[in-house]
Structures are given as C-alpha cells and as structure tokens.
C-alpha positions, 0 to 999 in steps of 0.5 A: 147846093149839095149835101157836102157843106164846108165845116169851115163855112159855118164854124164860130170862126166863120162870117156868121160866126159870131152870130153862132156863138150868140145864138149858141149862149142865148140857148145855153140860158135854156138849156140850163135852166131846164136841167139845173132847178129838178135836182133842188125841188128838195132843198126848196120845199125844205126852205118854203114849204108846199111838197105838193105844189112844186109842180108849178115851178115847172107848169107855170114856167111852161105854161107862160113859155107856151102861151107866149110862143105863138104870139112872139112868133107872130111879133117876129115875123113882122118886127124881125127876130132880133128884137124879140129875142132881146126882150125875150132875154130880157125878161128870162134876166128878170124873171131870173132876179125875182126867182132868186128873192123870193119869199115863199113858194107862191111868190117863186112860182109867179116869177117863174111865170116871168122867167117862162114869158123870156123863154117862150121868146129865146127859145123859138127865136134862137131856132128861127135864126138859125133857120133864116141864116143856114140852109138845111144841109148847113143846119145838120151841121150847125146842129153839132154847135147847138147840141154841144151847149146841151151837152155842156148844160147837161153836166153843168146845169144838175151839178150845180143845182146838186151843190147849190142845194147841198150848200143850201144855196139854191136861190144861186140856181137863178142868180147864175142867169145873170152874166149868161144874159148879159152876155149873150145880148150884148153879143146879138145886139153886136154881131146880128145884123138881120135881113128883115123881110118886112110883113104886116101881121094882125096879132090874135089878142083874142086867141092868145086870151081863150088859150091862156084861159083854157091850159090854165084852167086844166092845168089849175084842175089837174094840179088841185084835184084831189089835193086842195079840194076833192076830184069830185067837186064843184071846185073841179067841175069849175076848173075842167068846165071853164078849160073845155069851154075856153079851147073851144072857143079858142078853136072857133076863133082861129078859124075865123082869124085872119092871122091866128095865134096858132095857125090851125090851117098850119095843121091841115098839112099832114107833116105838120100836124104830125110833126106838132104832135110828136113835139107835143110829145117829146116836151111831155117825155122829157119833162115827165123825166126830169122833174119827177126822177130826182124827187124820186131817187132823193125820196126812196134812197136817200142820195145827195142831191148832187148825185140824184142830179147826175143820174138824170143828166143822162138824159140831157147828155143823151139828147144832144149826144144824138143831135150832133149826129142826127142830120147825117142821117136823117140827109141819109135816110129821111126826116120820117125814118130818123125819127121812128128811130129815134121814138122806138128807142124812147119808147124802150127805155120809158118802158123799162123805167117804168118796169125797174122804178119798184127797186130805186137805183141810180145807176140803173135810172142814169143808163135808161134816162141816157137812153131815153134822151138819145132816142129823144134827141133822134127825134126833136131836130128832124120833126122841127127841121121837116116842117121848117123846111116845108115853108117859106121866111114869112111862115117860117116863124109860125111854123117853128113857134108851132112846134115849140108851143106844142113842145112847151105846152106838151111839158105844161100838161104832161108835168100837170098829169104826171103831178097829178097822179104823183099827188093822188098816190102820195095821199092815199100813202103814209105822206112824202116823207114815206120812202115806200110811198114815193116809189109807188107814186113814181112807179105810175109815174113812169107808167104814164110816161111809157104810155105817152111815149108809145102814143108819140111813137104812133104819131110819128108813124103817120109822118109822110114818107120824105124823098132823101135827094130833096134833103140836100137842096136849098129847101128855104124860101 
C-alpha cells in the first residue's frame, strides 16, 4: 500500500462509513464533555458551594477514566472492542443522568466518578478501532474525521456551558449527554461487525487495586494539603505515605504479573516509554489550561461566562485544527519531528501566558490558548499513532490503553497540582472572591504549566529517530 489513500475509501460514505460516523459520535461524547463543564465552575459553586474543592469534579473524573483504561484495554483484547465500548457508553449515560440530579458538591463529584469509569472505555476503544480498521497512511486521513468533531465540540462544548450557566441552567451541562449516547450506541451496535482475534488474558485485579489506592491518595494530598488540614501534618503524611507505598508496590506486581494492567515491560521500549511520557504531558498541558483559564478570566475581570468559555476554546479549536493536518506531515517528515514541532510551539505559548496572566484579558488568552492547542494538536496523534504502529492487534489495545492512561492519569495529577498551588495562593490572599488574589493564584499557575511543557518538550526529544519511507506501509499486524 502506498501513502496515496483514496479519500473516497475511507469517507462516511465508504463501506466503513458507517462505522465512522459511530466512532466519530461516540467521540463527540468526549470531546464535549471535556470542553463544556470548565466555563460553568462558577455558576456550580454559586449553586453547591465548596470554590475549594471544584478541582475534583475533574481529578476524579480523570482519575476513574485512568485507572479504568488499562483494564478495559486488557477487557478488549480478550472479548472485542465492541462490547467494551458499549458499556463504556453506557455508563458516561449514567453517569451523565446522576451529574445532573445532584444535590450537592460531593454527590456531583461522585458521579463524576461514574461518568469518568464510561470514558475511560470510549475513549481508547474508539481509538483502537480506529486502528484495527485503517492502515497507518489511512488513519492520517481518518485523522481529519476525528479532529473535525473536536472542532465542532470546541465551539459547541464552551457555548453551551456559557449559556447554561448564564441561564442557570447548569445541570443541562450533562443531560446534553443523553440523545448523543443513545445515538452513538445504537449506531455501533448497527454498523460495527467486528473481526474479533480471540485471545485469553488474565486480568490484574491486583495492579489495578494498588494504582487506584496510590493516585488517589496523592491526589487526595495534593487537593487537602493546606486546604482541610495543614501541609505539615499527620493527615498529609498519611495520604503521601499511603500514595508512595501503593505505587511501589503496584511497580513490584507488574513485574511479576503475567499480564499486567500497565505493561511495564511495554515501557523498556524507548519509543514507547517516550511517547507514554509526552501523553503524560499533553493531558496535564490541556487540563491545566482548560480548567483554571475560565475561573481565571470570570474572577479577575468579571466576563460572562460565555465569553470566558470562547476565549478557552481556542485551545480546543487549535488542536483538531492541526490534527486534520498532522498526518501529511508526520508521512512526510516523521512521528519524532511532527512532534518537536508541535511541543516547541506549545512550549512558546505556555510561556507567554504564564508571562501576561499579570494583566487579565481575554483576547490575549484566546489567541495563546489557540496556540497552545495547535502545537498540542501537532503533538498527541503522532505519539499515539508511532507506538500504535510499532505492535501488532493483540498488543495493540494495550499500547493505546497506555498512552490514554498516561494521558488521563497526566490530567488527574496535573489538575491535582495546578489545584494545589491555585488553593495555596488563594489562602494566603483576601479569598476567591478577591480579583487581585485570583490573578496571583493563576499566574503560578500558568507557571507550573510553562514548566510542565517544557519538560514534555525534553521528553519528546529523546524520541527515536523514525525512517519516513516506513510510514507509508501497511505497519499493522
């Protein structure tokens, strides 16, 4: 097969069409929901209460999507992509449903854990199939479809958190969920007849226990520390304790399991321990972003929340805006190149917010958020694309679950730093409500996402130099 893929072959009206357009929808319940709930943090703490602790309704959210995507991806390769999706489906919907009953900032922050369980399934499952389905030259293609639902998402997904929040209204934030999941899984269940390669796995109870144990421990510290109890404390000690012993001994077990839930012996491989560590990266970078900006612009200048929402979608524009174009260069130029380029411009942009965030204005954070999300998008889909080209169907689900575990797990302790450092600030000022506060809580912000960058920037540097010609081969098992 040759680079010159037939647009025409791999189109929705194409015989995997259909399957497409599923996988297309089912993505779209991502991609909304990681755009839509930032722009209404505001109008939720108005209604439930606790400023301080709205960084869970993501790190849980993330947390449960990380912890989840190993195991599912384990689940797939034994019982097929397909039914694992549907549950994955399944789930977001509940999870959905509960979100928008709940009473009170806990209760919404638990079923974000539900919601963050479907996710963890959709998300890698709808990439995997994706790769069982189109060849690497075709998937630089299919790489338009995909970005263009972030492009819809990242318009829609912040307007309509922005009105709903406006008109408060916000618990419509998650009952929007409810037609697109219905849709998109009646459409798999349709059109996706899949070429199962049967394989027995033994699934790592144990790993996936210890790993839960240990992120959420740090996670719980991070948040805490200085908030409900002093950093200094036996309440802080215990939670960092409990996290370091945990993923120690979640590192022992995986290199005794026979089939790991996070394939350690995956990571001896240069490209992809290097490609796992830019995607750590990439989810801490966007989340860091995405969460804090709106709270930042609403709380220094005072903007609707709709307009706070459009200047953050920039970045959600910016990253499939260069996906759709990415895979035209990295068959040109190579994976590891693409993504220097990408990361470098990343790196620029993280560094001039954090160096205007002293002066609060929204057109200013909408052009650098743009920025920041197109270097972003020049970045994620060669990484995931190189180690998924690199193995065969019975270890591609591992691989892919890999790198969206380093990608959710990354946005779990980046949103659990950056909250941390955001809460610390926030207590030594005048309170939330003080707009000078929120400026110098959000300015050292910005700063530990300009230090993120650069550091994934390093990583992607040490990416293996990739031969062009082989990119345009059938390079799937």
């Amino acid at each position: 097969m040759t680079a010159s893929v037939d647009r025409a072959s791999i189109g929705l009206r194409s015989e995997r069409g259909p399957v497409l357009g599923a996988l297309m929808l089912a993505t779209g319940l991502i991609a909304i929901d990681a755009t839509i709930l930032a722009t209404a943090v505001p109008s939720i703490v108005r209604d439930l209460g606790d400023y301080q602790q709205f960084p869970w309704l993501f790190s849980v959210y993330l947390l449960a999507q990380a912890v989840s995507v190993p195991i599912y991806s384990r689940f797939a390769d034994t019982v097929g992509r397909k039914p694992i999706i549907i549950l994955g489906i399944a789930l977001f919907l509940l999870g959905s449903v509960l979100c928008g009953f709940a009473w009170s900032m806990p209760a919404l922050i638990a079923f974000r854990i539900v919601q963050g369980l479907g996710a963890g399934a959709v998300a890698p499952m709808s990439m995997t199939i994706v790769g069982d389905i189109y060849t690497v030259a075709e998937r630089a293609k299919v790489q338009g479809y995909i970005a263009s639902v972030w492009a819809i998402s990242s318009v829609v997904g912040p307007a309509l958190g922005g009105v709903f929040a406006q008109l408060d209204a916000w618990r419509w934030i998650f009952w929007v969920n409810i037609p697109l999941c219905l849709i998109a899984g009646w459409m798999l269940l349709r059109n996706y007849k899949e070429q199962r390669q049967t394989q027995r796995h033994r699934i790592d109870y144990a790993g996936a226990v210890l790993l839960t144990i240990g992120l959420t421990a740090l996670i719980l510290g991070m948040l805490e520390g200085g908030n409900a109890w002093a950093w200094l404390s036996a309440q802080s000690a215990l939670c960092f304790g409990i996290g370091v012993v945990a993923l120690a001994a979640f590192g022992f077990v995986e290199r005794r399991a026979v089939e790991p839930i996070v394939d350690l012996r995956l990571a001896a491989r240069r490209l992809i321990l290097t490609t796992t560590i830019v995607s750590l990266g990439i989810g801490a970078l966007m989340l860091g972003v995405t969460s804090f900006a709106p709270a930042y612009l609403e709380g220094s200048t005072g903007i609707a929340p709709l307009l706070s929402g459009l200047a953050v979608a920039a970045l959600t524009l910016g990253w499939p805006l260069a996906a759709a174009n990415v895979g035209r260069l990295y068959l040109r130029i190579g994976f590891r190149r693409t993504t220097l380029i990408g990361m470098s411009i990343t790196t620029v942009a993280a560094i001039t917010l954090a160096s205007v965030a002293s002066w609060p204005n929204p057109y200013v954070v909408a052009v650098i958020a743009f920025l920041l999300g197109f270097g972003l998008g020049w970045s994620a889909a060669p990484t995931l694309i190189a180690a998924q080209a690199s193995v065969g169907w019975g270890e591609r689900g591992a691989v892919t679950g890999m790198n969206a575990f380093a990608r959710s797990a990354g946005s779990a302790v980046g949103v659990a730093v950056f909250g941390a450092i955001s809460n610390a600030v926030i207590a030594q000022g005048a309170g939330p409500d003080d707009p000078d506060t929120i400026i110098h809580a959000s300015v050292w912000v910005f700063v530990a996402v300009a230090v993120t960058a650069v550091l994934t920037l390093i990583a992607a540097a040490f990416m293996p130099k990739d031969e062009v010609e082989t990119h345009s081969g059938e390079m799937r098992a």
